[in-house]
N, C-alpha and C positions, 0 to 999 in steps of 0.2 A: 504494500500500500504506500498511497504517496500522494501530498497535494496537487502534482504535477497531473493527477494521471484522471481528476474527474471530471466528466465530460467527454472521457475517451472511450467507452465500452465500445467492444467490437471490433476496433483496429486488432490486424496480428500485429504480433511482437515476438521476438527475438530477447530469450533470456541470455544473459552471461551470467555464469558464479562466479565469481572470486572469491578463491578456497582463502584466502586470509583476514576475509570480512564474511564472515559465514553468518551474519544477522541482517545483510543487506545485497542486491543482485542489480546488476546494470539491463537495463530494460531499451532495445534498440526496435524502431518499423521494419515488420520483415520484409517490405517489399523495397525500401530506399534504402535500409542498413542505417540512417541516420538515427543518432542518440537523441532518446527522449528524455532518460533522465533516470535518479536510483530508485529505489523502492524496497521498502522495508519489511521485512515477514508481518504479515498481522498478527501476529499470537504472540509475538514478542517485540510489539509497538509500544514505548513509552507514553505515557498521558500525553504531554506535552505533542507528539506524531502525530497522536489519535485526533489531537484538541485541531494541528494544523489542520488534517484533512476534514474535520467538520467545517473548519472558518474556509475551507475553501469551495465545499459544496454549497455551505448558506451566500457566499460572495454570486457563486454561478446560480441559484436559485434568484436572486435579486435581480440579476441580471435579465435571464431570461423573461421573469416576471416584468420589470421596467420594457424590456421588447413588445412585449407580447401588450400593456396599456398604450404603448406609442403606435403599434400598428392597427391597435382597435379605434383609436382617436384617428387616425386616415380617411378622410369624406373625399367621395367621386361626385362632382357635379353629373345631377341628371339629365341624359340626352333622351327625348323623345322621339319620339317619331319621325313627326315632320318636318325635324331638323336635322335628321339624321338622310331623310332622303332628298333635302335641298343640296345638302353637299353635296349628293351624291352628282344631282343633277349640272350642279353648279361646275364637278370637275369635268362631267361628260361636254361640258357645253366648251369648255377650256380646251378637250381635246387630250384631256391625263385619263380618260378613263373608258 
């Protein structure tokens, strides 16, 4: 586990061990090979680990939520009918349509 790593479910990865840090594993995309970052065993997460990866899922949970009020606050002006076939006419009459 890792604060690095929420928001990520479903990408592959690429683990590495490092047999001399045997409580943490280098986490790479398997398909670019580029490093995404370490990650911690969960059963032998410090508080402190645990605390960051909560403050990083409430961070991305505000986030989304803030997204999701801004795109509901988005008005379309409504096109009718008759105005939607004067353009029409209007480009046929131009010679665009």
């Amino acid at each position: 586990m890792g604060p690095w790593m929420t928001g990520q479910a479903g990408i592959q990865v690429r683990i590495r061990f490092m047999p001399h840090h045997d409580h943490q594993i280098e986490v790479y995309h398997a398909a670019t090979g580029r490093y995404l970052g370490p990650a911690d065993l969960a059963d032998q997460a410090t508080d402190e680990q645990i605390s960051a990866v909560r403050r990083a899922r409430s961070a991305r949970s505000r986030r989304l939520k803030k997204d999701l009020e801004a795109s509901q606050r988005e008005r379309y002006a409504a096109v009718n009918h008759r105005a939607a076939s004067a353009a029409r006419r209007a480009d046929r009459c131009a010679g665009r349509g």
